[in-house]
N, C-alpha and C positions, 0 to 999 in steps of 0.2 A: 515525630521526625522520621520514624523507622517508616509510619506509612506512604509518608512523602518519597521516601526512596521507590521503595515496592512500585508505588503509583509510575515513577519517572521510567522506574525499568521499567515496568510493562507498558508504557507507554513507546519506549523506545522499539522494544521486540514488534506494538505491532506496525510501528512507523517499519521494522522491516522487513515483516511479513505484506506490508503493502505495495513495497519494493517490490520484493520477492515474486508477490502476485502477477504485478505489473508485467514483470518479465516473462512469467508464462504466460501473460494473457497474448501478450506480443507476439510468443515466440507461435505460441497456438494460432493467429490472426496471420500469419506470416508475413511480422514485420511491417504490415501496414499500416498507412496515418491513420485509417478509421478504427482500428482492433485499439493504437495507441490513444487515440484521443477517445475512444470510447470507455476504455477502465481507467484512462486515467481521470476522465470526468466524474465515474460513478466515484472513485476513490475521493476524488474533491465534495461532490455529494455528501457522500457517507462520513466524510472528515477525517480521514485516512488515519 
């Protein structure tokens, strides 16, 4: 059970490290649809 936790949290932190990403990728891209749909695609990819 205790691993089941550990797993959810870290799975949680990197759902929002992928956020996180997200937004500097954006902010780096400036704000545009292709910088947004481009990390947010690789993130779908990778399985965020």
């Amino acid at each position: 059970r205790s691993n089941t936790k550990i797993d959810h949290v870290l799975v949680t932190r990197g759902n929002i490290f992928c956020i996180l990403r997200i937004f500097q990728e954006t902010i780096f891209f400036g704000n545009t649809k292709n910088g947004w749909t481009t990390s947010h695609s690789q993130i779908r990819h990778k399985g965020g």
